[in-house]
N, C-alpha and C positions, 0 to 999 in steps of 0.2 A: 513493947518489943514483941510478945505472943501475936498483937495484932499482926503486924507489920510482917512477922513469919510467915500466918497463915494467907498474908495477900502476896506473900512473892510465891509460897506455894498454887495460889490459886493460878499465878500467870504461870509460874513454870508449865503446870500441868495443861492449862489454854495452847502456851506454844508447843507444847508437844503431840497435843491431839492434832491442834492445824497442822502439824510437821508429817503428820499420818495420813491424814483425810483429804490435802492438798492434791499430795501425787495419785494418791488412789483416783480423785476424780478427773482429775486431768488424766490421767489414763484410760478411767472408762470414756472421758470424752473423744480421746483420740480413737479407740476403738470404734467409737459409735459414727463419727466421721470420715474412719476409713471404712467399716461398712459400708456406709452411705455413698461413697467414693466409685464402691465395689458395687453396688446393688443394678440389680436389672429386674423388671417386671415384665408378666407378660401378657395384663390388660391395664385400660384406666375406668376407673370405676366414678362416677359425676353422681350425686347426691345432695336432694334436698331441691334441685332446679324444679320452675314450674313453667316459667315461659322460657328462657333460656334453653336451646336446645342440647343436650349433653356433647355433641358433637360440635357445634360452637365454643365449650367449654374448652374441650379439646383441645382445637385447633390455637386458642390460645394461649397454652404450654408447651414449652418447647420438649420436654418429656414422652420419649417414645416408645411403645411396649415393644423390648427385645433389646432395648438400648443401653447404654450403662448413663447413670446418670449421678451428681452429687447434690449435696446439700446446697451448694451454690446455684442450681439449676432448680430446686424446690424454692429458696429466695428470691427467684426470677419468677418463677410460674407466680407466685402472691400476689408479687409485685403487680406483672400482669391484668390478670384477674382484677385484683384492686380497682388499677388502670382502665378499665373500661367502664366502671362508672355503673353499674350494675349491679355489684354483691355490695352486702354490709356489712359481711361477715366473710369470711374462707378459709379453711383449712384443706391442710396436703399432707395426708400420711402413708407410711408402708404398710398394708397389712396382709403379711403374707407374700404372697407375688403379685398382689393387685397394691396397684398404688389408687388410695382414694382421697378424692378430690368433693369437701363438703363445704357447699355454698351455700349464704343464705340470700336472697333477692331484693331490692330495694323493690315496697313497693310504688306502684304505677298510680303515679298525679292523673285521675280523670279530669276536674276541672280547679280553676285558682280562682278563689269568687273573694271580692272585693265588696265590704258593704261599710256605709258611714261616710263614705267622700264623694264629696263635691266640689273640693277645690282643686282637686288634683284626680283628672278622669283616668278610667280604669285602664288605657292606654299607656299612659303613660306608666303608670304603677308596672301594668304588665311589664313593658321594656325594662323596667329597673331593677325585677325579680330577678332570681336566679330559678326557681320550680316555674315548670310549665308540663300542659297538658301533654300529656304521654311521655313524659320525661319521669326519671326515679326521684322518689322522695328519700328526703334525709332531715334529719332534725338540724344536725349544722348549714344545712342548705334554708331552711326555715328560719334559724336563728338569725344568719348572716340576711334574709329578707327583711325582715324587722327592722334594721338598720339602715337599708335599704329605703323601705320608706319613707322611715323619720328623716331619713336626708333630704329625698325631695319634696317633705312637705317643707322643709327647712328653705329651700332653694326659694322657695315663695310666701316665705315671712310665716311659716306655724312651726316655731318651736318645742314646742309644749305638745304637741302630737302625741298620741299613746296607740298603743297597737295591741291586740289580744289578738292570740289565734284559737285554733278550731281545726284538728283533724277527723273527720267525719269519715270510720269503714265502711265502704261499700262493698266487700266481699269481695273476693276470687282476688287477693290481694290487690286492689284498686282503691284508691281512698279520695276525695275533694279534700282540697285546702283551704279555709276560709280564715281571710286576715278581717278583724272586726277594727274599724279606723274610730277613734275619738278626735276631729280636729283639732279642736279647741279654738282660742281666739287668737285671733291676727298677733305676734309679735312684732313689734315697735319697735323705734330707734329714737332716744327722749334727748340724746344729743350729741354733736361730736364736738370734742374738745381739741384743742392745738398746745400743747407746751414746748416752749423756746422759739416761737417763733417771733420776730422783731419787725423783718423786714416789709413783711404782707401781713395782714390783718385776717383773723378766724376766718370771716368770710371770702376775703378772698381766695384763701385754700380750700376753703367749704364746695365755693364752686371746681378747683380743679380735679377734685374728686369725684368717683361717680354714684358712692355711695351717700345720701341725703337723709334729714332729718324728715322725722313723717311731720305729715299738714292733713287737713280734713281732704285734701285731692289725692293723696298718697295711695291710693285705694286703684287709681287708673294711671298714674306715672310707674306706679311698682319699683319706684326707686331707694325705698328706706326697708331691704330687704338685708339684714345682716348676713353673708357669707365670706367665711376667710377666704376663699379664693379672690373674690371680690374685693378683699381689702389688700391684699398683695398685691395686683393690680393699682391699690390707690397709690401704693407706696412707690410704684413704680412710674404712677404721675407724677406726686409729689417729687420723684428725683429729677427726671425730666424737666418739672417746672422750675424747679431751681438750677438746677447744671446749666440750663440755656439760659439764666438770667444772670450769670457771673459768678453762682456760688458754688464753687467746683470740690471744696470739703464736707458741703451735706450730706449728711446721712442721718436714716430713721431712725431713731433709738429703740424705739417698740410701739406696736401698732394693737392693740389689742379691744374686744369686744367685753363688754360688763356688763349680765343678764342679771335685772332685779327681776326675781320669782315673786314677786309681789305684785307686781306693776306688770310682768312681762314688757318688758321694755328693756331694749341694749341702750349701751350710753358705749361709745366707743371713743378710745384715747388715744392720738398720735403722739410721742414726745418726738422731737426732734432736736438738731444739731444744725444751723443754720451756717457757721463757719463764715470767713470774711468773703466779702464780695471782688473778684480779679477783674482785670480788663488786660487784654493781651498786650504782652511784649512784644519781641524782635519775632518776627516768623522767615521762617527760610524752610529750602528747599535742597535735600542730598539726596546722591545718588552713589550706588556703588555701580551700577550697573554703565560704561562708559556711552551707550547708544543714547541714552537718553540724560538730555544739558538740563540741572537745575533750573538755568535763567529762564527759557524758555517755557518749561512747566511753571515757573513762578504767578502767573496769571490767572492757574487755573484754581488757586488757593482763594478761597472765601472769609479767611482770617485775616483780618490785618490788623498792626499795632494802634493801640490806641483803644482800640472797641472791646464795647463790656464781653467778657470772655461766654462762649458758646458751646455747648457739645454739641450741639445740632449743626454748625459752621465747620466745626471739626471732621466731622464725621462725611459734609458732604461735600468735605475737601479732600478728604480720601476716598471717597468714590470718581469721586474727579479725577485725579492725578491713578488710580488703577486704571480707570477707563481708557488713558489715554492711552496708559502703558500699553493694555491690552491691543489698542489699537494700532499700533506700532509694533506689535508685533511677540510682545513678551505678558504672556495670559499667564503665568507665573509669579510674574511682579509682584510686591509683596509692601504695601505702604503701614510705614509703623509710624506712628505721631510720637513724635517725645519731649514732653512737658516737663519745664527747667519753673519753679515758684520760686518767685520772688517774695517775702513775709512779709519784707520791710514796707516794699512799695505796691504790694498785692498787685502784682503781675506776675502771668504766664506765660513764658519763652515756651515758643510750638518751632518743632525743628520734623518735618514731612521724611522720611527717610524712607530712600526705596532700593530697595533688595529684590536678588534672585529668589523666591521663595523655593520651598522642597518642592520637588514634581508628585503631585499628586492629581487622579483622576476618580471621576463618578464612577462609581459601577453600578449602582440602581439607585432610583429613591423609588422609599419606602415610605406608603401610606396608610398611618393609622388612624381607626375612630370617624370614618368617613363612610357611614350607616347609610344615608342617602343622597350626598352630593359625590355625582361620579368624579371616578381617577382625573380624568384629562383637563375638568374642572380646575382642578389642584396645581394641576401638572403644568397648564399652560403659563402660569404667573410665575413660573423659574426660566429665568431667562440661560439657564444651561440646560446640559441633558444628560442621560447615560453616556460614557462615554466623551464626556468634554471635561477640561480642566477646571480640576476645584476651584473657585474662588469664591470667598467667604463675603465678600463687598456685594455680590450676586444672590448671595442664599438671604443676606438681611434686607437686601430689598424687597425678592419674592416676601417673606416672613411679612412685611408689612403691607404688601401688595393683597394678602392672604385675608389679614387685620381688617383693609378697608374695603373688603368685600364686604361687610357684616353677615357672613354666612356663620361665623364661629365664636363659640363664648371665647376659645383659647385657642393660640395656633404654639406649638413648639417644635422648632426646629432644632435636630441636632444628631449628632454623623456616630457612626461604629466602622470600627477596623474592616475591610474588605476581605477578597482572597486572596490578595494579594497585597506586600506591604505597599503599595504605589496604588492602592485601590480604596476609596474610602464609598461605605454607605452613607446616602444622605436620608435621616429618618423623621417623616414629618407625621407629628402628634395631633389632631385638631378633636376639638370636643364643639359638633353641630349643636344650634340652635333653634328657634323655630324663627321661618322667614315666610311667612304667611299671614297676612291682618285682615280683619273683617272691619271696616269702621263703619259707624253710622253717627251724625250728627248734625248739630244745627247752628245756625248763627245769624248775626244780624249786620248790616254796612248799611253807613250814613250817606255812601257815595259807589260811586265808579260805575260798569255795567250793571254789575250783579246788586242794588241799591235795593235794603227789604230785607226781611226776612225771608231765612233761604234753608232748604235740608238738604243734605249729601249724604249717599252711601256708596262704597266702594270695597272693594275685593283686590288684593294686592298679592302677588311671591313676587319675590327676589329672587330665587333660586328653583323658577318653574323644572317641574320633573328631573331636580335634582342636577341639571342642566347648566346654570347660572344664567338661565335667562329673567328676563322681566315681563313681569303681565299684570296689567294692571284694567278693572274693565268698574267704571262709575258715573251714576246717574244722580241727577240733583235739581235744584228748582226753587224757584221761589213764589211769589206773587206775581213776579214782572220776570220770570227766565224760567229757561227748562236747560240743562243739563244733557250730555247724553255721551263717554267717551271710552275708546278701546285703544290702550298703549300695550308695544310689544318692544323688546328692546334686544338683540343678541350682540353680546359683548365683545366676543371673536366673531367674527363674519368670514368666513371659511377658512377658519383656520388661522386670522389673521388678527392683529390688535387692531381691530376696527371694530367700532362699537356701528350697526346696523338693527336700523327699526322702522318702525310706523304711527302712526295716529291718526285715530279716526274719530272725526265727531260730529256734532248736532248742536247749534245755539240757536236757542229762540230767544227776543227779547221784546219786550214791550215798553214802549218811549211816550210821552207825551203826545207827538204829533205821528209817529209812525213807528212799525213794527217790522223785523228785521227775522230772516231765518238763513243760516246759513249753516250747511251743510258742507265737508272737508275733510281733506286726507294730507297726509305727509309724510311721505319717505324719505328719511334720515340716515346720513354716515358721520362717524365722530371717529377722529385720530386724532392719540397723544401725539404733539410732538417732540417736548421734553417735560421734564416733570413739572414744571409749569404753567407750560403752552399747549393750547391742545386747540383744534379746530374741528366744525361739523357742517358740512354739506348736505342742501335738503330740498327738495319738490315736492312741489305746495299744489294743491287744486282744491278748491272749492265752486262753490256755487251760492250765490246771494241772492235773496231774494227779498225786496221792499215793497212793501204797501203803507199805505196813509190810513190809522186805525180808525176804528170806526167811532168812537169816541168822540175823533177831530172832525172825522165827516160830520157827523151830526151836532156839533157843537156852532155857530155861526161866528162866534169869538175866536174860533181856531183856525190861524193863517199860516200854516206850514211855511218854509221856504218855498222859494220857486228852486231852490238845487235839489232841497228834497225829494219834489215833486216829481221835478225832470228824473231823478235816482229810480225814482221808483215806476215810473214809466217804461223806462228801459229795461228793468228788470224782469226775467231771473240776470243775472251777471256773471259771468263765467270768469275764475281769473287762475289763471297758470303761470307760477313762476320759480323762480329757483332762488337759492340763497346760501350764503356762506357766514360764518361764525367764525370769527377768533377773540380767546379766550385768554390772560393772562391772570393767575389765580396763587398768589400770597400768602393767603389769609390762612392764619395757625390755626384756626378752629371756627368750621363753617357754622356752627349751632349757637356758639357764642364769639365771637370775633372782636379782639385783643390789637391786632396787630397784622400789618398787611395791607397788599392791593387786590383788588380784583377790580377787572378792566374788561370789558366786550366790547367788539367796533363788530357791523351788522351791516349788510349787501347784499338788498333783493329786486332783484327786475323778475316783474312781471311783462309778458309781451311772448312767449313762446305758445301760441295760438290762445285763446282765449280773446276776454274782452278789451280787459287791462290793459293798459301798457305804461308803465314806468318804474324809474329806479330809484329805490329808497336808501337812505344812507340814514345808520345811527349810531352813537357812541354812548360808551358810561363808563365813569371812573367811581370807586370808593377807596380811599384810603383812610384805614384803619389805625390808633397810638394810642399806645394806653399813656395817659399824662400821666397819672399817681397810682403805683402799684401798690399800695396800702390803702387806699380809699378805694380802690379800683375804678377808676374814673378813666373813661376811653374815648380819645374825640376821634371824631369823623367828618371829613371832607370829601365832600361828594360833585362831579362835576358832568354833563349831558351835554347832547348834540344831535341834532337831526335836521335830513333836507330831503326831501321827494322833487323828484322833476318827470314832467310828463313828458309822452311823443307820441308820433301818430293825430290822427285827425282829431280823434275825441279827445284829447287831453286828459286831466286828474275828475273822477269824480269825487263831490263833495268825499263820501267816505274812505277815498286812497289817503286824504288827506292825516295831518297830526291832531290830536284836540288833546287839550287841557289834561291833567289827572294830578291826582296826589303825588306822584311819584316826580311829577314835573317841579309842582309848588302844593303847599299844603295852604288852607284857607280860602281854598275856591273852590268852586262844583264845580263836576264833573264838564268838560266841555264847558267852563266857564267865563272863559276872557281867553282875547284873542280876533280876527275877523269874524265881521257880525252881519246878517242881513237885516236891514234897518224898517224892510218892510212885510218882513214875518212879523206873529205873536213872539212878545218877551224877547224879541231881537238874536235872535236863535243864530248862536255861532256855530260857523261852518268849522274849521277849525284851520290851522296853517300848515305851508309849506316850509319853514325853517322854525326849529325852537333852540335856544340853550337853555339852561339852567342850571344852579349850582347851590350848595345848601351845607351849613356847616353844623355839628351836633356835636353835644357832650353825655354821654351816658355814662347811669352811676345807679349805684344800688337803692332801693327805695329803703330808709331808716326804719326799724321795727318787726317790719314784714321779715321772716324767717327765710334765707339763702337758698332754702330747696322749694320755694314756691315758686321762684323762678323769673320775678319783678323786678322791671330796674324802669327807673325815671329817666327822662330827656330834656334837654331845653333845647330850642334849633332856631334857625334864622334860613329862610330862603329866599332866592330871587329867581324868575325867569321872564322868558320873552318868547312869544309864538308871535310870529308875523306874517307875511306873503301870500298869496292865495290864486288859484288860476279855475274858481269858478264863476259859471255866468250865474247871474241870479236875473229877473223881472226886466225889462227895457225900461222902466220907468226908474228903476234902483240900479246902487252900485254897492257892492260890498265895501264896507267901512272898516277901519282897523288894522289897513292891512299893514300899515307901516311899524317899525318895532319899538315896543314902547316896553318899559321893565319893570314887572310887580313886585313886591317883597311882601313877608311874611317872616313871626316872630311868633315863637307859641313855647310851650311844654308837652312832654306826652309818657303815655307809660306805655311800655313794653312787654309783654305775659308770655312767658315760655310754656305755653298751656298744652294740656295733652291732646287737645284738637288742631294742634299745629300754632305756628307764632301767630300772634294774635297784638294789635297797638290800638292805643284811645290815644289821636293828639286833639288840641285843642290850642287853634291858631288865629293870628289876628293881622287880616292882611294890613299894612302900614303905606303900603304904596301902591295905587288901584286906578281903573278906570272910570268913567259913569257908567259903562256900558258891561261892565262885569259881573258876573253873578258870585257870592262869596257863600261860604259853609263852615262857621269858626270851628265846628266841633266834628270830626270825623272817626271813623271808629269801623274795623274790620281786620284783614288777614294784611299779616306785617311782609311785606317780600324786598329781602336787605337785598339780591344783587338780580 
């Protein structure tokens, strides 16, 4: 009880002093803030500044001597002050009728010295800092550098990175920064895991992501580099890949990175949700809008019942049916897709509905993160402007229009309220990468011109002076070639979506019986004309020139053609022509190709002064199917065409002509069957005026070999036929072969996704041949799919 007494006395007596000391302070406070209310000075007094001039001090408080000023006006002046990034310290008191203003000064960064890296140049470091030279130093500005670093040595696989710094006084408050780098060693990726996946197999998901397990070449693909942003991104294929494959309830479960400190090594784990596979219902088309008739827009929809369900069909079924809207007149229009599941029979009812949408207009877009690729760059891939009506069908195509520039690691597009409720900002995000390559390498081919060992170096932007132009200037050679080329490309051509450029080059080549140099240029225009279709128009001039090597001359065995001969007599050879390109282009993924057509048809006469005169025709089909999307096995059916006809008095020389290649039929050399002169050495085919050919392939992952090496196996079958011919040879001889007769071939090969560019070793066995053919079972150089 005595306890319990003396503890409610101790509170009583607590609440009674607070009951006392409360009001008293709150009244001195009030006093001292109506003072303050009331006060006026009549200097300002700056203290403690060394480089800061007191009168810049000054100028940035709004406190004026003679003026009345308050406490809230003292809370502004700090703030201020603060605010310019200059003091580290500041205070603002009355004393007297001087009001003083005591600053202390951050000091001044002379130099930010980088020492211990070399994987990451001091450029780069620099841009990623926050201190720089004649800028104030701060320790949270140092702190927050630290982190800074570790991040981009992270970006390029060193996680383990450690960082010490070093502030070194140089007087007169001036100090050097030195960050001391430990790299450390390369962090790895020892594996990526899939759970609940059923439908596609680890590897097959392996590849549709861009993040890969490392392999002893990891070192120059740079592709098993662990960053989350990078792996959001995969997550965002992986949805993709499946939405457009029918399975429309996928989703990621978690995606996460697992750093053994032991090993340094991530193991990275997708779990997913695979959901059941749909194929679309009933599709139709409403409208609230009376100008525009369902049935009519019903054509423009790319869904129809029956087929495996798509978001990619979806989507550019609704760019469709906006387009047209717009084009009739209603930029408003408003297409909503509304998906009716069916559980039982795993189908998707898509019903297109199209509405007035809100009136809304652009008032600016806004670009950020765009350091060195200019505004207009940006600007020209929005198919709207300031000023034009919103439409979001329009902002997601730029967005990916943006994507396939590879100017950017990331593009995000995304809108803020205007000044007006009928006004929206459109505000785009991008984070630049580098689009500049130095390569240098080497290689070997068993065939075609370039046969031998050959080096290449080359100097490339995509994004010359920040411009989005293309420059590309490479030289190269082998035993038997020489190299020599200048490519320019501008993507708008004044202003316009026309891709405009040039080419410039140098080929020497060295042949058995004669040697070849030609010299050439090409001015080039390329128009989309839908998102499939696109065509390019181009003038061609070179100049040819043929000689009989001196090898042949001195060899007594060595019987050239008489077309040869005659070719090289008349030379140099001037040829001037023009040509046109159309292009139709499918294929879901041009580096790895799944699915899809791609089609070129080719038209060039020569004959607009020069020597030449004739008109060349050619064609080429590929059709792309993945047969088994769990084995990932994709066949391909490939089909060619071509016909040359000459005019004028000279007709076709031998080399206007078509000859032989891999790309015709595999298991032959180069110029190897086909019309033949029967009274040169080795019966030396001229080559023909009509070829077809067609060649059917299965590719499929090679077993073993790890997913990000980049290896896949082939088995193929091809036929073709080169026949026809309209040169002279010898009066004593007549070209032979000319009639069409059909080779086939059967082989295996492998395919290398290599960091020198695609790269194939087939190995083929012609089954149906001439006498008079020359064969090559085993070929081996740069792979070129279309």
């Amino acid at each position: 009880m005595k306890a319990a007494f003396k503890f409610k006395s101790a509170v009583s007596a607590a609440a009674l002093s607070a009951a006392l000391i409360v009001p008293g302070s709150a009244m001195l406070q009030f006093v001292a803030v109506s003072a303050a209310e009331a006060a006026v000075v009549s200097r300002i007094e700056v203290r403690g500044n060394q480089r800061v001039d007191a009168e810049t001090v000054r100028n940035y408080i709004a406190i004026k001597p003679g003026r009345q000023f308050s406490a809230t006006d003292i809370d502004e002046a700090v703030k201020a002050l603060f605010g310019t990034g200059l003091f580290s310290d500041v205070r603002v008191n009355q004393v007297g009728s001087s009001l003083v203003v005591q600053v202390s000064e951050y000091q001044v960064v002379n130099q930010v010295i980088f020492q211990g890296n070399k994987k990451v140049k001091d450029a780069q470091l620099a841009a990623a800092v926050q201190l720089k030279p004649r800028g104030g130093f701060s320790q949270a500005a140092m702190d927050a550098d630290i982190e800074a670093i570790k991040s981009a040595y992270s970006r390029v696989g060193r996680d383990d990175v450690t960082v010490t710094t070093q502030v070194m006084d140089l007087g007169e408050n001036r100090v050097n920064v030195v960050y001391t780098i430990t790299e450390g060693d390369r962090t790895k990726i020892a594996s990526i895991n899939f759970e609940g996946n059923s439908a596609y197999s680890d590897r097959r998901l392996s590849d549709v992501i861009s993040t890969k397990r490392s392999n002893f070449l990891s070192f120059l693909m740079r592709d098993d580099i662990y960053d989350a942003d990078r792996l959001r991104a995969d997550e965002e294929a992986l949805r993709r890949f499946y939405f457009n494959r029918g399975y429309a309830d996928f989703q990621v479960i978690s995606a996460e990175g697992v750093l053994d400190p032991a090993t340094n090594q991530y193991t990275i784990n997708f779990t997913i949700d695979e959901g059941q596979r749909y194929t679309f219902g009933d599709v139709s088309v409403e409208s609230t809008i009376p100008e525009l008739d369902p049935t009519q827009l019903q054509s423009l929809v790319e869904t129809t019942k029956g087929s495996v369900y798509s978001a990619k069909d979806v989507e550019d079924s609704i760019v469709a049916l906006t387009e047209r809207a717009a084009g009739m007149g209603y930029a408003f229009a408003q297409v909503t897709p509304r998906g009716d599941r069916n559980f039982e029979n795993h189908t998707i009812s898509v019903v297109y509905t199209i509405d007035q949408g809100q009136r809304a207009y652009v008032e600016r877009i806004e670009i950020r993160g765009n350091e060195r690729t200019r505004d207009f760059v940006i600007r020209r891939e929005f198919d709207i402007a300031e000023g034009d009506a919103f439409n979001q069908v329009l902002i997601q195509r730029a967005k990916k229009r943006l994507e396939a520039l590879n100017f950017f690691e990331s593009v995000q597009v995304s809108t803020a309220p205007g000044s007006q409720p009928d006004q929206v900002v459109l505000v785009v995000d991008v984070v630049e990468k580098s689009t500049g390559e130095f390569s240098i390498g080497a290689g070997y081919s068993t065939g075609g011109e370039n046969a031998g060992a050959t080096v290449e170096g080359s100097i490339t932007e995509r994004n010359f002076l920040g411009r989005g132009q293309f420059i590309r200037v490479s030289a190269g050679g082998g035993e038997n070639s020489r190299d020599f080329g200048l490519s320019f490309t501008e993507p708008y051509f004044l202003g316009y979506r026309v891709a405009a450029g040039f080419d410039v080059y140098r080929r020497t080549r060295e042949y058995d019986t004669y040697d070849s140099d030609v010299t050439g240029g090409t001015i080039r225009f390329g128009l989309p004309i839908t998102e499939n279709i696109s065509t390019q128009l181009a003038y061609n001039l070179s100049r040819e020139e043929y000689e009989i090597s001196e090898d042949c001359t001195a060899d007594p065995n060595c019987n050239p053609s008489f077309a040869i001969v005659d070719a090289a007599k008349i030379s140099p050879w001037i040829k001037s022509s023009v040509s046109g390109t159309l292009v139709y282009n499918t294929i879901d993924d041009m580096k790895s190709p799944h699915d899809g057509i791609y089609a070129n048809f080719n038209v060039e006469v020569a004959g607009l002064g020069g020597d030449a005169k004739f008109a060349k025709f050619t064609g080429r089909a590929t059709y792309y199917k993945t047969l088994s999307e769990e084995l990932d096995v994709v066949g391909l059916v490939s089909g060619g065409a071509g016909h040359v006809v000459g005019f004028g008095d000279d007709g076709l020389r031998v080399f206007d002509q078509f000859q032989a290649n891999s790309r015709m039929i595999r298991g032959f050399k180069q110029n190897g069957f086909g019309p033949y002169d029967p009274g040169a050495s080795d019966d030396t085919h001229l080559g023909g005026t009509t070829y077809f050919n067609a060649s059917v392939e299965a590719q499929f992952p090679v077993p073993i070999v790890p997913e990000s090496f980049g290896l896949r196996g082939a088995v193929f079958a091809d036929a073709a036929t080169l026949y026809g011919s309209e040169i002279r040879v010898d009066a004593g001889d007549s070209v032979l072969g000319t009639d069409s007769k059909w080779r086939a071939s059967v082989g295996v090969g492998l395919l290398w996704a290599s960091p020198f560019g695609p790269l194939r070793i087939d190995y083929a066995v012609p089954v149906s041949k001439e006498d008079s053919d020359d064969t090559q079972e085993f070929n081996f150089g740069i792979s070129t799919r279309f």
